[in-house]
C-alpha positions in Angstrom: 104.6 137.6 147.4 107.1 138.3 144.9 110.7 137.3 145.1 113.3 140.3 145.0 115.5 141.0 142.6 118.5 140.1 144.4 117.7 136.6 144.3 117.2 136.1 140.5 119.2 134.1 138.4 120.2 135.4 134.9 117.7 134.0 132.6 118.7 130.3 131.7 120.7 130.8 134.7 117.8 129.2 136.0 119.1 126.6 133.8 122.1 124.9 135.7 123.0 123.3 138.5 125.3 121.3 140.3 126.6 117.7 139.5 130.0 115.5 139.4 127.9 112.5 137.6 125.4 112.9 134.2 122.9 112.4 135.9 123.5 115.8 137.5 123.7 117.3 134.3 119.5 116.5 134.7 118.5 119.9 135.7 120.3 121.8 132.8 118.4 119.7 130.4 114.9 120.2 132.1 115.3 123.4 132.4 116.2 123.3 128.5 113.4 120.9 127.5 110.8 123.1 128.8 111.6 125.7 127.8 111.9 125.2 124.6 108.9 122.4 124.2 106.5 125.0 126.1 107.9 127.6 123.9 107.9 126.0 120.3 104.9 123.5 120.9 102.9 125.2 124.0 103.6 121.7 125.9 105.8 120.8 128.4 108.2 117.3 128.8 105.2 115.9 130.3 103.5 115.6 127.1 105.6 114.3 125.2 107.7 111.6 127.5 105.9 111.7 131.2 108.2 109.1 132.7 111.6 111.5 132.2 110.5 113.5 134.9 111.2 111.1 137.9 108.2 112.6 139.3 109.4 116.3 140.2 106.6 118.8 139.8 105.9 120.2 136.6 107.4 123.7 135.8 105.4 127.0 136.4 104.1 129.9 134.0 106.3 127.9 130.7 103.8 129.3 127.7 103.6 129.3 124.4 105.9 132.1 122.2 104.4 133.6 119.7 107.2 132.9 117.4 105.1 133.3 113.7 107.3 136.5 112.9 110.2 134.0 112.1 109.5 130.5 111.1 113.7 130.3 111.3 113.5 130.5 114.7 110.2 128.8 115.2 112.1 126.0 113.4 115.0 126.0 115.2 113.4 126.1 118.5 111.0 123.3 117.5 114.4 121.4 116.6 116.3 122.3 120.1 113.2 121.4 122.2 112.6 117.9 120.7 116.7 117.4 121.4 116.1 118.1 124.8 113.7 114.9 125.0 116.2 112.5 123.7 119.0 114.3 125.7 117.4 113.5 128.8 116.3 109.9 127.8 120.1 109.0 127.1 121.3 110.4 130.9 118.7 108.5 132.1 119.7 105.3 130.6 123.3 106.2 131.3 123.4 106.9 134.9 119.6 107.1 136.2 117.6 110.1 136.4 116.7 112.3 139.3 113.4 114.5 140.0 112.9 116.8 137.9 112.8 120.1 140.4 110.6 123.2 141.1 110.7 125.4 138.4 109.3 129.0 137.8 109.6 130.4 134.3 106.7 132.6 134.6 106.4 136.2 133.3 107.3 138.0 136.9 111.0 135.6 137.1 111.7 136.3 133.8 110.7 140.7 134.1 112.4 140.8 137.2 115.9 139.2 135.7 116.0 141.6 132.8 115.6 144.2 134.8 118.4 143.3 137.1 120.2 142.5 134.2 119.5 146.1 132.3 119.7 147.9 135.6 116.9 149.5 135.6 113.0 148.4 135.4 111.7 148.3 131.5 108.6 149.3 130.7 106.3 146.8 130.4 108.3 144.0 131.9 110.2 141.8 129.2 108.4 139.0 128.1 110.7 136.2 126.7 107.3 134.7 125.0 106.2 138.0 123.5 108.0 137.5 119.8 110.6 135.4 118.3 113.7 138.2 119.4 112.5 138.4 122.7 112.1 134.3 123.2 116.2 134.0 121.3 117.3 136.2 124.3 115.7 134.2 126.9 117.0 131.4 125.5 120.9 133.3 124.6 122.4 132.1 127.8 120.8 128.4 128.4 123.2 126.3 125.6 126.1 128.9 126.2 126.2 127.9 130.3 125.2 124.4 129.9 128.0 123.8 127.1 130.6 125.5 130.0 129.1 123.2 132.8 129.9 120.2 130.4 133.7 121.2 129.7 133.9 121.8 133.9 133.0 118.2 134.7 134.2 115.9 132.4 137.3 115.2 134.3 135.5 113.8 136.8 133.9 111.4 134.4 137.7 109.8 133.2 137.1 106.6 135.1 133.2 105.4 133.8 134.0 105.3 129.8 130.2 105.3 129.1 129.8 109.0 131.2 132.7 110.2 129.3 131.5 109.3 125.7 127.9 110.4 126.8 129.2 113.5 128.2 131.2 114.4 125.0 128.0 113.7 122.7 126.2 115.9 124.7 129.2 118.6 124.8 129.0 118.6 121.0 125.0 119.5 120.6 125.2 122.2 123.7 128.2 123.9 121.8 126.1 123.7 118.3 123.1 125.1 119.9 124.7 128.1 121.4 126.3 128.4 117.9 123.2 128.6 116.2 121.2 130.5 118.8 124.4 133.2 118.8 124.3 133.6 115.3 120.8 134.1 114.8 121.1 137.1 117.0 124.2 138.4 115.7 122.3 139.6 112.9 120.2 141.4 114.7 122.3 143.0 117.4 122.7 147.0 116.3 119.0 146.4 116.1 116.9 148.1 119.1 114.6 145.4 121.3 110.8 147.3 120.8 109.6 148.8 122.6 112.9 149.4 124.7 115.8 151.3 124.0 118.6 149.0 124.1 119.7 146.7 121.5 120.5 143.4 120.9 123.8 143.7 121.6 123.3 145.6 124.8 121.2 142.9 126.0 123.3 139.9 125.5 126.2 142.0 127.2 124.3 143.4 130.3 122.5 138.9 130.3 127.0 137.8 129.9 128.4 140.6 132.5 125.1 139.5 135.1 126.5 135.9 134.9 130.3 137.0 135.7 129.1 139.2 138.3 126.9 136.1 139.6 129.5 133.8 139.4 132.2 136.1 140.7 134.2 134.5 138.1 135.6 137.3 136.1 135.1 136.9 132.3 133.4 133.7 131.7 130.5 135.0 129.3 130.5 137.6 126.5 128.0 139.3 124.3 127.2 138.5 120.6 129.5 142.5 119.4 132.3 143.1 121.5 133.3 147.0 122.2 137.1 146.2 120.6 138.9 143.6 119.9 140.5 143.1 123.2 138.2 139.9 124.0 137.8 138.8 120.1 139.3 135.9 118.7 143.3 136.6 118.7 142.7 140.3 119.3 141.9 140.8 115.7 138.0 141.0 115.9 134.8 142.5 117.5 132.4 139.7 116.2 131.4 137.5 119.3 129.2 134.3 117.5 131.3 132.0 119.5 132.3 133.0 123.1 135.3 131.5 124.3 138.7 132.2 126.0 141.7 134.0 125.1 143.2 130.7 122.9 139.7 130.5 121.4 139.0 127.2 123.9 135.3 127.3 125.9 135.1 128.5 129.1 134.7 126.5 132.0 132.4 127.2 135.1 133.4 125.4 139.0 130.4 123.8 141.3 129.9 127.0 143.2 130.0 129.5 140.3 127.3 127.6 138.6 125.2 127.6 141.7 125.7 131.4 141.9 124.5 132.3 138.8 121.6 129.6 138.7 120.8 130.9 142.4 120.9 134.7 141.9 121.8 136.1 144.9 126.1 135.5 144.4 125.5 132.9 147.0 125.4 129.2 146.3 124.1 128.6 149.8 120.8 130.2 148.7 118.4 129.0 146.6 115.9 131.3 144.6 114.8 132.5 141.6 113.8 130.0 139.0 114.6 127.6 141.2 112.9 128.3 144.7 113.1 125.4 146.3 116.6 124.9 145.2 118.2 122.4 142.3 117.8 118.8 143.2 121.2 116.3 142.6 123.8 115.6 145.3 126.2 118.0 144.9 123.2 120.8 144.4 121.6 119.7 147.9 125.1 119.3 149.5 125.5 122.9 149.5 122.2 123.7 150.6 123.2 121.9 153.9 126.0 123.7 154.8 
């Protein structure tokens, strides 16, 4: 039976979850690597480097884009997924790895979260593999959310030098990512998503304001076009390529919001989603305990 909508993630929101160590920081980057390797390449990480998996199950419904109407993002996505591999081999070698969990990015997760995110059912279900657009909006919250979840727990890293230098190298390729993911959007976002009518911009927002609302956070995510310049860089703007605070510094995301969002129902208690069996690492299965 189908899950509900009420316990769906926001899209790469089924990419995050839990850690105080890198080797928590696992699960954003399988999440990541297969999604962009099943996208760009039509294979998974199992493929390419079997033994990064520490012998979690391999993900469900990843396919294949049909990405050919843009060989800029085909590129680009080709280029992110094969990151992903050596990403996850340096956290390995860093810290150890940890089993790479359950994950569902099949076409019925993925339709139900755009329409909780839209508020309303589209017509036929969004497909994040359909086209180029629709696979850059899938993939417009994964680097934004795992670039926050970086900033949130390198603290914790000040005593083990090696984490800490790791962590910022990492840091540096999320925040290019979401940089270069954002921009290629920004382009496009007056432009209406076919065959729906809302644009790019109003999917972004409605993907951004399901992560706050998630992560009962307040404003931790924004769209690629802001409505004024309230939220814009120094007040003074609308353009929105780079999301961050109100001193232009990135946002930063706590244990339980992450777990929230990744989780779908508000609840960090309850696994779902993407993740139905819950995100593996300990302070992902600590919560699931309580």
């Amino acid at each position: 039976m189908a899950p509900s909508i009420s316990t769906f993630s926001s899209v790469f929101l089924v990419l995050l979850a839990l850690y105080l160590n890198l080797s928590h920081h696992h699960v954003t980057k399988f999440c990541q690597a297969e999604y962009f390797l099943y996208g760009a390449t039509g294979q998974g990480l199992d493929s390419y480097a079997p033994g990064l998996s520490g012998g979690g199950p391999p993900p469900i419904g990843a396919q294949k884009a049909m990405l050919l109407d843009d060989p800029d993002v085909a590129r680009t996505s080709e280029e992110i997924a094969y990151q992903q591999i050596g990403n996850i081999r340096s956290i390995v070698q860093n810290g150890g790895g940890i089993p790479r969990p359950l994950l569902n990015l099949g076409l019925v997760n993925w339709g139900l979260f755009f329409d909780l995110a839209l508020k309303t059912p589209l017509i036929p279900p969004f497909n994040p593999y359909a086209n180029s657009l629709n696979f850059l909006l899938g993939a417009y919250a994964m680097p934004d959310l795992a670039q926050i979840s970086y900033v949130s727990s390198i603290p914790s890293l000040t005593t083990n030098s090696s984490s800490l230098s790791l962590a910022a190298k990492l840091l540096a390729i999320k925040a290019g990512q979401s940089a270069v993911l954002r921009a290629l959007l920004y382009p496009k976002a007056t432009q209406l998503v076919p065959p729906y009518n809302f644009t790019v911009r109003e999917f972004t927002k409605a993907i951004s304001q399901l992560t706050n609302d998630l992560g009962k956070c307040g404003i931790k995510s924004e769209g690629i076009l802001l409505a004024n310049t309230t939220l814009g860089a120094e007040n003074r703007t609308t353009s929105n390529v780079l999301s961050a605070d109100a001193n232009s510094l990135s946002y930063a995301r706590t244990e339980p919001e992450i777990l929230r969002i990744v989780y779908g129902a508000g609840n960090e208690h309850l696994p779902g989603g993407f993740f139905p069996l819950g995100a593996n690492g300990k302070i992902a299965r600590s919560y699931l305990l309580i």
